[in-house]
C-alpha positions as CSV (number, residue, x, y, z in Angstrom):
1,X,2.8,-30.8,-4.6
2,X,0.9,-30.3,-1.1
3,X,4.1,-30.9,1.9
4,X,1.1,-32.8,3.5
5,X,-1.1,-35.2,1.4
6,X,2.7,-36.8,0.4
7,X,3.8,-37.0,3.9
8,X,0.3,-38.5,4.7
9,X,0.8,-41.5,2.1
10,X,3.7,-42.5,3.3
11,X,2.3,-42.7,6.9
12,X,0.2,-44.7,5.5
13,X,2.4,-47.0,3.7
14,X,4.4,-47.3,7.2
15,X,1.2,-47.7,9.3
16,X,0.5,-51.1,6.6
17,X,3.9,-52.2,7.2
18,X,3.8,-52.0,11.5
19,X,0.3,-53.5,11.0
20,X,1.5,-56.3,9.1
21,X,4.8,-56.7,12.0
22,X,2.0,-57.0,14.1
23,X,-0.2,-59.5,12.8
24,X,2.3,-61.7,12.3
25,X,2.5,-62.2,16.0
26,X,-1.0,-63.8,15.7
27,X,-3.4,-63.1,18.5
28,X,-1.0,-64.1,21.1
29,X,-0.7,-60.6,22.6
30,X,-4.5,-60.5,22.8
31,X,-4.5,-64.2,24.1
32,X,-1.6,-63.4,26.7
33,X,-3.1,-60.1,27.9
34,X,-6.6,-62.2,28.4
35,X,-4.8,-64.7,30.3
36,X,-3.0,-62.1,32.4
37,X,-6.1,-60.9,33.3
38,X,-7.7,-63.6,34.1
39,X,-4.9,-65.2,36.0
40,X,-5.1,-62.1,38.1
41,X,-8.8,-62.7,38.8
42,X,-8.5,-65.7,40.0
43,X,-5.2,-65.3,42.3
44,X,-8.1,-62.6,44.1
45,X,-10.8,-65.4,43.6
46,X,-8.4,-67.9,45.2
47,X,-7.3,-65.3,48.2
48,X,-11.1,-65.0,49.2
49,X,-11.4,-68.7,49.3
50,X,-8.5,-68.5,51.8
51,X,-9.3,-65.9,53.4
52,X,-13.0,-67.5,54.1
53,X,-10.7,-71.0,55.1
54,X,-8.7,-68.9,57.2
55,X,-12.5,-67.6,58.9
56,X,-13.7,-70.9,59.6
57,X,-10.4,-72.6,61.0
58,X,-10.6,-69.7,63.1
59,X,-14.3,-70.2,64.4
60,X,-13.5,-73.7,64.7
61,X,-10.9,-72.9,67.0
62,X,-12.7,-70.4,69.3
63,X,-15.6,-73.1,69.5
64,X,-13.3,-75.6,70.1
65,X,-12.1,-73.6,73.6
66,X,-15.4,-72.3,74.5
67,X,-16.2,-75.8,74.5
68,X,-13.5,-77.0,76.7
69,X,-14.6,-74.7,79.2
70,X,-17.8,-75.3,79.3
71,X,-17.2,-78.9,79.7
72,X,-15.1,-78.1,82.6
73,X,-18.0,-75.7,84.6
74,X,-20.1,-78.8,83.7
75,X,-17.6,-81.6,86.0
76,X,-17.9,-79.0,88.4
77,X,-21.2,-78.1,88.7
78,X,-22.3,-82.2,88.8
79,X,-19.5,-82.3,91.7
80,X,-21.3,-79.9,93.5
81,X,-24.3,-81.7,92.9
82,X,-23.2,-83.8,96.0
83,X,-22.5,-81.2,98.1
84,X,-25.8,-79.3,98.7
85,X,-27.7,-78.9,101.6
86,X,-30.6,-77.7,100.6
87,X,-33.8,-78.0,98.3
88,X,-33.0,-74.5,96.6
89,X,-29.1,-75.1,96.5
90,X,-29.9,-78.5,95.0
91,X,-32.6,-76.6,91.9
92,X,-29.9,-74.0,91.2
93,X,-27.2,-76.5,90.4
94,X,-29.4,-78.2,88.5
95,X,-30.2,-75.5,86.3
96,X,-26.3,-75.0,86.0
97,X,-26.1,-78.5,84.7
98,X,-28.5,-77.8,82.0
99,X,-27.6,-75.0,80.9
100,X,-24.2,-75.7,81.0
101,X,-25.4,-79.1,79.1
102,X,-27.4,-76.8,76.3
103,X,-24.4,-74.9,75.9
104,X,-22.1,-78.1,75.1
105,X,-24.7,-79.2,72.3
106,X,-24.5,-75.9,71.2
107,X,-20.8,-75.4,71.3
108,X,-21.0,-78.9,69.6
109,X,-22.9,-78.0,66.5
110,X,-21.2,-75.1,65.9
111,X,-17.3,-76.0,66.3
112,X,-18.6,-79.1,64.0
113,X,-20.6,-76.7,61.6
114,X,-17.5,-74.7,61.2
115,X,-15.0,-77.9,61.2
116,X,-17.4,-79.3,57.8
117,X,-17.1,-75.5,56.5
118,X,-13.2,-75.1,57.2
119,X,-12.3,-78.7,55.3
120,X,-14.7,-77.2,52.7
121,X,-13.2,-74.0,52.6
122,X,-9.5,-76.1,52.0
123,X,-10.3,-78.1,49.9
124,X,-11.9,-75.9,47.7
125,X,-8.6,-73.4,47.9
126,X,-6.2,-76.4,47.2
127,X,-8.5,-77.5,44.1
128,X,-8.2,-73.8,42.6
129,X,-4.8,-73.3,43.5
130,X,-3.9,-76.4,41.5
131,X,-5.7,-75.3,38.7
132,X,-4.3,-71.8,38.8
133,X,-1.3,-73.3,38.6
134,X,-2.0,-75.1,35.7
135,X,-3.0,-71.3,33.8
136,X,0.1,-70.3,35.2
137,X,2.3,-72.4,33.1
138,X,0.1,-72.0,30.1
139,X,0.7,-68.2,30.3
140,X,4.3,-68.5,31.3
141,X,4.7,-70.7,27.9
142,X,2.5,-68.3,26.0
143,X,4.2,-65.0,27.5
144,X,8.0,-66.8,26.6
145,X,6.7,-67.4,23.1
146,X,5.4,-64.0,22.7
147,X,8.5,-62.2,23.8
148,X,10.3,-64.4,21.3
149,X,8.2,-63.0,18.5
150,X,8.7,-59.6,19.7
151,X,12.8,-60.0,20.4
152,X,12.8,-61.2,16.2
153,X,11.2,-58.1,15.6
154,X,11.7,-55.5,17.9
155,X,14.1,-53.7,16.0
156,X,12.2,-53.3,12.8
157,X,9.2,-52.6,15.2
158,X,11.6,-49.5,16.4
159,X,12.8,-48.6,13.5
160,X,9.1,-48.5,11.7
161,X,7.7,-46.5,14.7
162,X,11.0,-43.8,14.4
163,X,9.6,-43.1,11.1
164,X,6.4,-42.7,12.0
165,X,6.9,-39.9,14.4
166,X,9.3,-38.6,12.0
167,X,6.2,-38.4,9.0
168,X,3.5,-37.8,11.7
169,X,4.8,-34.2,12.5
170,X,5.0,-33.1,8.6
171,X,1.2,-34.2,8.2
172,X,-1.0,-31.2,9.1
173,X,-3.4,-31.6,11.9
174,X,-6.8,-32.0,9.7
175,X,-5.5,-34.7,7.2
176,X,-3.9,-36.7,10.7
177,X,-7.6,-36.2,12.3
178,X,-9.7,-36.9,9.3
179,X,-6.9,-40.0,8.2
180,X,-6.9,-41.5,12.0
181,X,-10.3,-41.6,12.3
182,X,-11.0,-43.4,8.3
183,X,-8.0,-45.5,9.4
184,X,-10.0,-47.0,12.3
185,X,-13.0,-47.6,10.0
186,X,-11.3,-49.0,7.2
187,X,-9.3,-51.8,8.4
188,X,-6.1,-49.6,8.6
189,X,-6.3,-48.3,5.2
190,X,-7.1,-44.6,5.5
191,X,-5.6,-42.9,2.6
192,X,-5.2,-44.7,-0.9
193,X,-3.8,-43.5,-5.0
194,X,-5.4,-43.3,-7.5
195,X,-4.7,-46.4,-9.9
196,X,-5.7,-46.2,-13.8
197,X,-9.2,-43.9,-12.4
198,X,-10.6,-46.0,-9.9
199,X,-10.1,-45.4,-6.0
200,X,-6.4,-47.7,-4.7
201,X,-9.6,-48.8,-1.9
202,X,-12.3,-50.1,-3.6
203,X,-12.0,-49.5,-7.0
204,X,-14.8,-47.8,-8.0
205,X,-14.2,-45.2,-10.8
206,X,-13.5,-41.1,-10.0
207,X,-14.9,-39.1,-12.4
208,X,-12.1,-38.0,-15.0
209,X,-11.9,-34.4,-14.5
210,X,-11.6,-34.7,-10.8
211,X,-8.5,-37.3,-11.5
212,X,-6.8,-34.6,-13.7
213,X,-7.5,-32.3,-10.4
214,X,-5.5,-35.0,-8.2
215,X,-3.0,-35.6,-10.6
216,X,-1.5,-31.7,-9.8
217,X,-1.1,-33.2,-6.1
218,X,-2.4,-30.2,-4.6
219,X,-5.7,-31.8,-2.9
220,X,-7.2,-35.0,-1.8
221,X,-11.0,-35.8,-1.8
222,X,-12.9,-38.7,-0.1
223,X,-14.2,-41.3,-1.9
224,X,-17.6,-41.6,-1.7
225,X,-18.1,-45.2,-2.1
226,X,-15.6,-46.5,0.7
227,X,-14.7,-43.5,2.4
228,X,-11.2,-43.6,2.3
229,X,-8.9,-40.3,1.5
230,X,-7.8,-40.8,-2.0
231,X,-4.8,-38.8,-4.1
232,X,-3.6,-38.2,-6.9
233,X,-1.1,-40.7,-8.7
234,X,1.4,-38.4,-8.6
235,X,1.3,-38.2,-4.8
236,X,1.5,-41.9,-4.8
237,X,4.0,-42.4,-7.5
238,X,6.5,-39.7,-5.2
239,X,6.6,-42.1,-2.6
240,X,6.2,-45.4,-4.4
241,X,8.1,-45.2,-7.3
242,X,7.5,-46.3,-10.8
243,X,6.0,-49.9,-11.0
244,X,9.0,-52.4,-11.8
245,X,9.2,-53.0,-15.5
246,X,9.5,-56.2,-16.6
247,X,12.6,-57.4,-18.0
248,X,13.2,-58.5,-21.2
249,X,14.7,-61.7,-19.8
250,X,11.3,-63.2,-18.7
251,X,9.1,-62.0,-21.5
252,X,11.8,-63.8,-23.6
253,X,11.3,-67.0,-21.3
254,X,7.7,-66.7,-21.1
255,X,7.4,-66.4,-25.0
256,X,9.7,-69.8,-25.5
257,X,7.4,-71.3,-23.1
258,X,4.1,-69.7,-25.0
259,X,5.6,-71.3,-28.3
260,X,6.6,-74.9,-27.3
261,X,3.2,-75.3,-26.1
């Protein structure tokens, strides 16, 4: 019997029994890992908003001074106003008043441009961070109840992936090539038996002569209505065992129950 093809079935039976471990988490670990990610896009989303806050309170601020100074060049250009002596001294101070006067409506608009921005800015940040928060606990709860799942079955996890590495190494590198790739096609299921001449996949029927051929478990073939890499019974029997008889116990009971009706 081909060292191999066996070792390669009974990967297979211990890839079915991880993939059903798995799945019985759910799609929580898809659902926490989208969470993860999407909490971490909006921590960055949230900084930006801060950082943009952070801008205007700091424009505010500088328009806020520039302001004050102006002002003050203003009270003392209109005291000086008093104190010229001539026609020409009199125009120039003027013109420093006006300007000075454009530049407080200017200083004006802007410090209250970037005031209206700034409490935009905040509030805005406060609203995400609140509902960040709220995604927070949802994945907090989600991540505790998914590290639950995995602590119930960690070990079994462990143990299942032990094996595989274990069978993985006996399996020559063209049936673990031509069985991962099938695998990923066929919901899991790469390799299948024979059962009573049809394919352990999908059933359809192998012609007789090349079951015979499987049955000396020295070759495989693919089956050419599901693709999957089928054996002979022999192979699969190795590692499964014969089917449990039934015992004559139950087909007693079941033949009581078959007469009183």
């Amino acid at each position: 019997m081909n060292e191999s093809l066996l070792r390669l079935y009974e990967l297979q039976k211990i890839d079915s029994e991880l993939d059903e471990l798995l799945a019985s988490r759910g799609g929580l670990p898809e659902r926490v890992a989208e969470m993860r990610a999407d909490m971490a896009a909006r921590e960055d989303e949230l900084a930006t908003i801060r950082a943009r806050a952070a801008r205007n309170e700091h424009d505010m601020r500088e328009f806020e001074r520039e302001l004050a100074v102006v002002k003050e060049k203003f009270e003392g250009y209109k005291a000086q106003q008093f104190d010229v002596k001539t026609t020409r001294e009199y125009d120039a101070i003027t013109f420093q008043i006006e300007d000075a006067n454009r530049r407080i409506r200017e200083f004006s608009d802007n410090m209250a441009r970037a005031r209206v921005e700034f409490e935009n800015s905040r509030g805005e940040a406060e609203e995400y961070s609140a509902e960040l928060e709220g995604i927070r606990a949802e994945f907090e709860d989600s991540e505790r109840t998914l590290n639950e799942l995995i602590t119930e079955t960690i070990d079994e996890e462990t143990r299942l992936r032990g094996e595989r590495e274990r069978v993985a190494v006996q399996v020559s590198a063209p049936h673990m090539a031509l069985y991962e790739r099938i695998r990923i096609a066929k919901d899991g299921i790469g390799v299948v038996g024979v059962r009573n001449g049809v394919c352990g996949g999908c059933f359809n029927a192998i012609p007789r002569q090349l079951v015979m051929e499987l049955r000396r478990g020295d070759k495989h073939t693919v089956c050419e209505a599901c693709g999957r890499i089928v054996v002979g019974d022999t192979v699969a029997l190795a590692i499964d065992g014969e089917p449990q008889a039934v015992s004559q116990s139950v087909e007693v009971e079941e033949e009581a129950e078959g007469s009183q009706e």
